[in-house]
N, C-alpha and C positions, 0 to 999 in steps of 0.2 A: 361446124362440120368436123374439126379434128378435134374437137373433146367427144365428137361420139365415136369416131372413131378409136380415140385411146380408149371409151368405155369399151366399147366391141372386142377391143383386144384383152384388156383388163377381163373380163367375162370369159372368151376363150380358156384363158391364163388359170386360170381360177376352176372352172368345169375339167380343164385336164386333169390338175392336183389334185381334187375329188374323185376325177376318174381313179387314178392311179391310188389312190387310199382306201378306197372301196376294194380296189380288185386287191390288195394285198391285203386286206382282210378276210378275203373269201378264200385266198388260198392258205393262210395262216387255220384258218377255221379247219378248211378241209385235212389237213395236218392232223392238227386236235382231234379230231372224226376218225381220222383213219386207224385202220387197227393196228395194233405195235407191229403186231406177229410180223407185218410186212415192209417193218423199219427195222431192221434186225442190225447189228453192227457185224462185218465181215467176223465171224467165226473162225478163229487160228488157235492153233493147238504150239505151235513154236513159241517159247516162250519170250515175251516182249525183253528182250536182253540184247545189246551189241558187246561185241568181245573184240577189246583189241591188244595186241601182244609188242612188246617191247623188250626180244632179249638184247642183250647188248653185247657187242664184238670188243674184241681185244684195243686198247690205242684208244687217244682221246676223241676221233671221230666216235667211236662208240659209247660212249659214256652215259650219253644223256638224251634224254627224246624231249623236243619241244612240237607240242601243235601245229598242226598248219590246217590250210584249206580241207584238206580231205578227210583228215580226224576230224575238222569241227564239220560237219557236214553233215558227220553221223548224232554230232552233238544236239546239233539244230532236227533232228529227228524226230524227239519226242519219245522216241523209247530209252531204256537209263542203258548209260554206257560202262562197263567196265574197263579197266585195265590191268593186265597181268605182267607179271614179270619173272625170272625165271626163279626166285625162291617160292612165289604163288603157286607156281606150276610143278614146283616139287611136292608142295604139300597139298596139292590135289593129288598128285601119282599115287602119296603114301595113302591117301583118302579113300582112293577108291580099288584100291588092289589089296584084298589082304596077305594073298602070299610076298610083297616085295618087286614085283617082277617091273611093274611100271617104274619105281623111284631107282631100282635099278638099273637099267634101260636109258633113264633120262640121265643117272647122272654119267652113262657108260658115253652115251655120244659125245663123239669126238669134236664136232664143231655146232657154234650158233643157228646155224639154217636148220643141219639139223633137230636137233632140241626144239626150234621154232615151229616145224612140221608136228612132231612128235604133242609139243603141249596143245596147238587148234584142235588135232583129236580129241587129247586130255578133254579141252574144256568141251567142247560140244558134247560129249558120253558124257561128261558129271553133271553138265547144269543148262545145257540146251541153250538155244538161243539164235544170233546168225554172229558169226566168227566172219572177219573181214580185216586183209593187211592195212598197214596204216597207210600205203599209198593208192587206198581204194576211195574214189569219190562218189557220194551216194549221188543218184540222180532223180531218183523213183520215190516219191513219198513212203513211209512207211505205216500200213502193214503193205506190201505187196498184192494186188490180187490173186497171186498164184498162189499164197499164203493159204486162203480160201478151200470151201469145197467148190468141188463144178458139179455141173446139171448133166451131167450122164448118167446117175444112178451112184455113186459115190457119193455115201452120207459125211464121212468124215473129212476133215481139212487134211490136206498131207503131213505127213511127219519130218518129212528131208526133202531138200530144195536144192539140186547141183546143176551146175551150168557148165555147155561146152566150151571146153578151149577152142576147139577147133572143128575145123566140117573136112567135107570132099573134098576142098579146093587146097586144105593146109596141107603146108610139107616141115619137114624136118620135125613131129615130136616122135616120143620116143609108143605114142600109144594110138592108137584109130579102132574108136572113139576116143580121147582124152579127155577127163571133166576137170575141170579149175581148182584148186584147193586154197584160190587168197579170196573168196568170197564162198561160204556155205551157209545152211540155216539146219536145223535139226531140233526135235524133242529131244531130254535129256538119254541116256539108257538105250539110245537106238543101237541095234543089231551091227551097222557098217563101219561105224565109231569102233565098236568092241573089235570086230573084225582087224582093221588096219592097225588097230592099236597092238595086237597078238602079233601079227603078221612080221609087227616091227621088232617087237621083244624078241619072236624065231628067230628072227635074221640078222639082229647086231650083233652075235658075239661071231658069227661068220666073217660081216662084214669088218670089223674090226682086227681079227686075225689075218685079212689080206690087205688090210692098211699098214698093222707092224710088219706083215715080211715084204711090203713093198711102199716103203716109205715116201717114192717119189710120184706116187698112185693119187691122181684125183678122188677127190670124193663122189662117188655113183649118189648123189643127191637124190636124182629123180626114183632111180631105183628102191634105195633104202626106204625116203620117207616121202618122198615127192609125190607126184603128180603120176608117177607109173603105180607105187604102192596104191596111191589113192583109188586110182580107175580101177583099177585090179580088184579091191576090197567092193566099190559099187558094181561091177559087172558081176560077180562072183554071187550079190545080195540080188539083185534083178530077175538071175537066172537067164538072161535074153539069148534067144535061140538065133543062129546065122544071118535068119533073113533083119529079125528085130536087131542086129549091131548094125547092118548094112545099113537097116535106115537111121540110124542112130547118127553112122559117120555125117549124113546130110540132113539134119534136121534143122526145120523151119517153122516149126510149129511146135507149141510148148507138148508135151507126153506125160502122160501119169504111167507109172510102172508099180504096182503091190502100191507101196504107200510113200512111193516117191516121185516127184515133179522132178521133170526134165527139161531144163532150158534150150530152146537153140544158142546158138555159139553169141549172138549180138544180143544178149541178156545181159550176161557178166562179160563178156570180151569183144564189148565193141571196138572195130579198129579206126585207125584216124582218116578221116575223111567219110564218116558214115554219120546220119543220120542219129544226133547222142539225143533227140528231141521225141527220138518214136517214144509211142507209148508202154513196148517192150524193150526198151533197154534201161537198165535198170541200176547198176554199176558204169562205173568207169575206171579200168585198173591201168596205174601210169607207170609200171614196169620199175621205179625207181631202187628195186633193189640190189645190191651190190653184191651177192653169194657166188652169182652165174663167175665173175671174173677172179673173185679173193678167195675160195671154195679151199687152196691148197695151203694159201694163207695163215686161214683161221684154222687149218689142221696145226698149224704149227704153232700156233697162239702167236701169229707177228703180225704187222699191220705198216708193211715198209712205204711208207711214203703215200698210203692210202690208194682207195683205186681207181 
């Protein structure tokens, strides 16, 4: 009685693994069968590039950049990573301006952050890609599906990919809307690149005449090349009419605008204690940079005691 038993079970055992070989044949088939047209691989027009930037500050904190978790993170991505640094980033300037005005421009600024603002544009306008600080953690496999076209009647993928800093509820930036500038994605040669990049060249030999007659003057970061220039050059390329910023300030839902995707703010600036596992968040920026505090510092090339 228990040898028929273990055959009964032996026979069960056996008819499932059959089971299961058969049915993963029939779906492997129906694969083979199926028409390509409707296995398509997501269509992206950004070029498969990571950009990340390494100027270096004055003092031996500055010296040298080693790896950690959140560069290799981009590593482990699967798309090719570059790195830049600020001689790369001068001879892109000379690259792609023939009048001078870029290599001029870069080498006119006064401090590191700036220059570092100044070259993310460089590279995104020469050679496309997603441009991201080194204390950015990817979270999101790469390509993105926003990368994508969508099903509204929009045949083409988007060209530029910006994320909010902030929504309704943020206080203290200097812009409402604000979009992010330590995580972008763009085709090479886009319009808003060019934009901010001119904007900068305008305005540094201003800004630097109110630095020499007022030596004890912070650097207007955000202004110059930050994250005010930045919004400023996107809002300007959108065209968005009063009511389109109002809802801009509270967005929750991704936006296409002409040929640009628009993040809500928990894309690229998730905060802590959210939810880093949703499906739309995408980044994770850990603030780790030091300009906000040494800004009048690096104005003076000193680096007292670090910051």
């Amino acid at each position: 009685m228990r040898r028929r038993c273990l055959w009964v079970i032996q026979a069960i055992v056996l008819l499932g693994l059959l089971a299961v070989f058969c049915l993963t044949q029939l779906q492997s088939q129906a694969l083979l069968q199926q028409d390509p047209g409707t296995i398509n691989p997501l269509k992206v027009a950004i070029p498969q590039t990571v950009h990340q930037l390494f100027i270096s500050t004055p003092g031996p904190r500055g010296s040298s950049f080693y790896p950690d978790r959140h560069s290799t993170s981009w590593l482990q991505s699967g798309w090719k990573v570059e790195y830049w640094r600020e001689s790369s980033c001068y001879e892109l300037a000379q690259e792609l301006d023939d009048t001078g005005s870029y290599a001029a421009t870069f080498q006119a600024l006064p401090a590191p952050i700036l220059k570092s603002d100044f070259c993310r544009y460089l590279i995104l306008f020469g050679r496309g890609g997603i441009y991201n600080d080194l204390d950015v953690h990817l979270l999101h496999p790469l390509p993105w599906p926003v990368m994508g076209a969508v099903n509204d009647g929009v045949d083409e993928p988007p060209a530029v990919i910006v994320g909010l800093e902030g929504d309704a509820a943020t206080t203290g930036l200097p812009r409402s809307p604000q979009f992010v500038q330590w995580t972008m994605a763009s085709v090479p040669g886009h319009p808003i690149f060019r934009d901010v990049l001119q904007s900068i060249v305008d305005r540094t030999a201003h800004y630097i005449s109110t630095q020499t007659a007022e030596t004890d003057a912070d650097i207007d970061v955000m202004g110059w090349t930050g994250p005010s220039a930045w919004t400023d050059a996107v809002l300007e390329y959108l065209q968005c009419d009063d009511e389109q910023i109002q809802q801009l300030r509270d967005l929750h839902e991704v936006v296409r605008v002409r040929d640009v995707i628009i993040l809500p703010r928990r894309s690229f600036a998730v905060l802590q204690g959210e939810d880093q596992t949703a499906p739309d968040v995408l980044v994770k920026h850990y603030f780790s940079g030091s300009w906000k505090t040494c800004a009048r510092e690096w104005l003076r090339w000193l680096w007292p005691g670090g910051c």
